[in-house]
Structures are given as C-alpha cells and as structure tokens.
Phi, psi and omega in degrees: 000146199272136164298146174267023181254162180272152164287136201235106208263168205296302146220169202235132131297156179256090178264116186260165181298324175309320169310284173321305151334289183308309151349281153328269251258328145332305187289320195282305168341301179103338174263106181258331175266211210257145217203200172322306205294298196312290203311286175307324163289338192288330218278313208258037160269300174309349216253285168325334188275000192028029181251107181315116184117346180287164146236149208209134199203098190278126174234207172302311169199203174296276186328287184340295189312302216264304177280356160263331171313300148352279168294324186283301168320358180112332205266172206209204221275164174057016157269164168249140158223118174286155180204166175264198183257359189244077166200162158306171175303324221262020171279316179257003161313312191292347170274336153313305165291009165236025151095003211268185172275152211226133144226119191259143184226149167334156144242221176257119184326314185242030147251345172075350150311162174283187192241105166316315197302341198279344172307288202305319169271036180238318176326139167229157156343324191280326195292113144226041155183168181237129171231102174297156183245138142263089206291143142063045156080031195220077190339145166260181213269075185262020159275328181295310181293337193292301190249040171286297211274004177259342154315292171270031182035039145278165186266153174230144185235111177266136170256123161220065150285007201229331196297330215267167338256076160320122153210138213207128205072012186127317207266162162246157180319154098151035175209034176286192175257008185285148175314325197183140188268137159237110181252150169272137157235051159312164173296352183239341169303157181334312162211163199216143175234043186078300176223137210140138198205164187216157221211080176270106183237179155253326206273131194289003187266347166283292173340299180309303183268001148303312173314301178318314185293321156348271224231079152065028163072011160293131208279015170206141169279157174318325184320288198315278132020287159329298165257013170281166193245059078260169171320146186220005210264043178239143162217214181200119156312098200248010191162131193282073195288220212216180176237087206222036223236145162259173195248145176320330183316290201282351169297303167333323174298308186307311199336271165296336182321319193315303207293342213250330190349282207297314177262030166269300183298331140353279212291282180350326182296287175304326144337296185282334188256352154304304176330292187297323177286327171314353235230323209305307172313306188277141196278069182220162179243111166267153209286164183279149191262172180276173164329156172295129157094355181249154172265156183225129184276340157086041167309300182271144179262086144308072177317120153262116187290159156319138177278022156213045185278002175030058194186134192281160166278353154303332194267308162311296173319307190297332171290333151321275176334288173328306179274035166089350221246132186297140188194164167214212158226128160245101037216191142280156179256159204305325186311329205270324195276134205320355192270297171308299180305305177293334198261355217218348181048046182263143181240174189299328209252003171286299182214105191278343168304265261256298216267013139305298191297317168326291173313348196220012189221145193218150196224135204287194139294087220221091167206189186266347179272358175269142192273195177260352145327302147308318152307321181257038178250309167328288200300293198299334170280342177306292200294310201299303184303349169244348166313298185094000000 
C-alpha cells in the first residue's frame, strides 16, 4: 500500500532569506562568476577553520578539489593511490585521470572508514599518496594513516566531502598534517552552494599551483586582471590546467551556509540521536559516534540491519518508499563496479568488511529541515518495515 502522507525525500538543503539576499545582490552586481564574493567566501572559510597559514580555495565541486590536489602533489602516469572501495566513484576517477593507478582496500567494520592495517599492506614501491574518506561525517583514524603515510614517505589527500565540520583529536578536518583537504557543498551537504567545493592545503607551493591549474594554467585569474586601476590585460599560460573555478552565484550561498554551519550540525545532531534511541530496541546496527569530546558531522544517517532483522535490504527499502519515506544506499562499493572492478580484476571476497556492510545498509533521511514530527514518521516506517 502507497502512503496517503506526501513524501519526505531522503534530503533538503536549507536555504534562508540570507541566502537570497546574497544572490540577489550578486546578480545586481554584474560580477556573477568568480569574483569577490569567490574571495570573500574562501577568507571566511579560513577564518572558521581558524587556524594560521591555510589557504583555501573555492572550486566546482568536490571532483574538482581532489583532481588538483592530485596534480599539485605529482602524480602521473605509473603511481599508485590507495583509496578505499566504500566511496564514491569520484574519490577514485580523479587518479585516473592523471594516467595513474587506483589501489582500493577494505574498511573498518564498525566505522565504514578505510582500515589503515589494509593500507599499509597495500603499499608498493609504486604508492605515493593515501585519500582517505571520512564516511557519513565521521573521521577516519588519521593518527594512524598519518604516520603510515610519514613512515613510507607518502602524501595523504583527505576526501572529507562528508567531514565539515567534522573532528577528530580536538581538531577539524581540514586543519590535519595532511598534504591537503578537499570538502564538498553538494546539494545534499552539510552545507551547500548547489554545486561546489573547497581545497584546504598549508603548504603555499601547492596552494599556488592548484590556483594556477584552477582556471586554465593562467598565470592571473579575470578577478585580478579585471579590477585592477591599471592596465592588467597581459597573463600567461604557465601549464594546461582545468576549468575548475566556483562561481560569485554560488559563493553567495557559501557565504552564509558557512554562518549557520554550527547550528546545522546541532540539528543534525539531535536528529541522528533520536534515531539511535528509537532504533535501540531493534535487530539494526546503528552508526557509530565519534570520540568523547569530537564532533561528528551527521552528514549521513547509515542503518545496517541486523542478522536478525528477518528482512532483505532491498526488500526494506522498497517498504519505505511504500511508506512515503525517502532513502538511499552508500555507496555500492568501487569493487561491484564494472569499470573497477573489470580494470582492478577485483572480487567481493577482496573485501569482506565493505561488502557486508554494503549488502545490509540503507541510509536514512538526515537533514535540517526536518521536524520531529518528520522524524518519527521515519522511526515508525523503520519498526513497521521490519514488522513487514
């Protein structure tokens, strides 16, 4: 039976008056691509992140961040970069596109994080860099990967599209010893500027050429060039870079998403912990918390059923749906898909952590706009759906 209730999709961004505003005011500008507003959002993202010496750099997307982080670090054709197999494509596409090789490992069973010990036993001669995930808002164990990677003399590239503001010892993601951060503002992120992403390094010789690789290996962006009070119009082609710039629209968004971050993270908060006590009772593996004293960012709510949940997860879902309530799975792993799977000659049974969890896990409805009235429409279609 169809729920008579309206549907309640897996998530909403929270876009405010503030938002709008900004936009608005963006447009009446005349500078809509990237520009102050680009500038200004990158300043007060270092500034949250409070820590001295970053640079930060608003691009396109995620994907973007992670293939110039790639490239300012080196790698090319005959390298290896571990990544795990419980992520998007687009953690590991980007290595590819620098001709170089994808060696993907297992994760930690009960965090959905990669597993440092499968790093270390993947390193080869060939391994010069690590890109760790921090799934569904939850760091991964990065005193461990840390001194994995200083130990073999590797680079670590954090994909934390899932992290802000994500922390683990005290710290937040993007302020580690890692060579370099990449966070996402997809349309379903923590915070969102539709489409878009930011690039957190310390060290400026990387900053510099990822900025140069940004917008077409030019060796001055249009800002600069533009608004200068003398002539400006000479640049240089210093390197065949990408088009990989955010635009003034979507920095306007960032702006405030930024401001509200923190009580975004609240709700989330309060959200993910209705969840686990309703949920307590029941033959579900509810997701793991952070360290005493750590933020954990709740992007994702990730459910695993129970080995006595007498219910297929496929079977779970399509009973969701039936009841109005939107949901998804993260991810299928890098391992099932044909691209990977077929080029890496990878089997199932390569990695039995990810592809346990895969097989038994559905990922909830998490976002800020939802009340609690919506929440426990969650919670009571969850009991009913194992009921059957």
């Amino acid at each position: 039976m169809i729920s008579p209730l309206p549907f309640l999709p897996f998530a909403l961004p929270e876009l405010g008056e503030e938002e709008i505003a900004e936009v608005v005011d963006t447009l009446r500008s005349g500078w809509v691509t990237t520009g102050p507003k680009a500038r200004r959002f990158e300043d007060d993202f270092a500034a949250f992140l409070g820590e001295p010496g970053l640079h930060c750099l608003a691009v396109n997307s995620a994907t973007a961040g992670l293939h110039l982080a790639l490239e300012a670090i080196g790698i090319g054709p005959g390298d290896e970069v571990i990544t795990t197999t419980h992520t998007f494509t687009a953690t590991a596409e980007v290595v590819r596109y620098l001709g170089a090789d994808v060696v993907l490992v297992d994760i930690d069973p009960a965090t959905l994080c990669i597993n440092p010990a499968c790093v270390e036993a993947a390193i080869t001669p060939r391994t010069k860099a690590i890109v760790p995930v921090h799934y569904a808002g939850l760091a991964a164990d990065m005193p461990a990967l840390l001194a994995i990677a200083q130990k073999h003399g590797l680079k670590i590239v954090e994909d934390a599209a899932h992290a802000l503001p994500t922390t683990i010892g005290g710290a937040l993601v993007g302020t580690l010893a890692s060579a370099v951060t990449v966070f996402s503002f997809y349309a379903n992120k923590t915070i969102t500027t539709g489409e878009g992403g930011m690039v957190v390094t310390r060290d400026e010789a990387l900053a510099k050429r990822m900025k140069v690789m940004r917008l077409h290996g030019m060796s001055r962006d249009a800002f600069d060039r533009f608004t200068a009070t003398v002539p400006s119009w000479y640049y240089e082609i210093v390197a065949p870079g990408f088009k990989y710039n955010l635009t003034d629209i979507a920095a306007a968004l960032g702006i405030h998403q930024l401001k509200r971050l923190r009580g975004f993270q609240v709700r989330r908060e309060q959200i993910a912990a209705q969840y686990a006590a309703a949920f307590a009772d029941l033959p579900l593996v509810t997701p793991p918390q952070a360290a005493p004293g750590d933020t954990h960012a709740w992007h994702l709510y990730v459910l695993r059923l129970g080995d006595g949940a007498g219910v297929e997860r496929d079977a779970f879902i399509e009973r969701l749906f039936a009841a109005g309530i939107g949901c998804s799975v993260h991810y299928i792993p890098l391992h099932l898909q044909p691209y990977w799977r077929d080029r890496y000659a990878l089997k199932r049974e390569d990695f039995p952590h990810s592809q346990h969890a895969f097989e038994r896990m559905l990922t909830l409805p998490l976002y800020t706009r939802m009340t609690d009235a919506d929440v426990a429409r969650v919670v009571g279609a969850v009991r009913a759906a194992l009921i059957g």
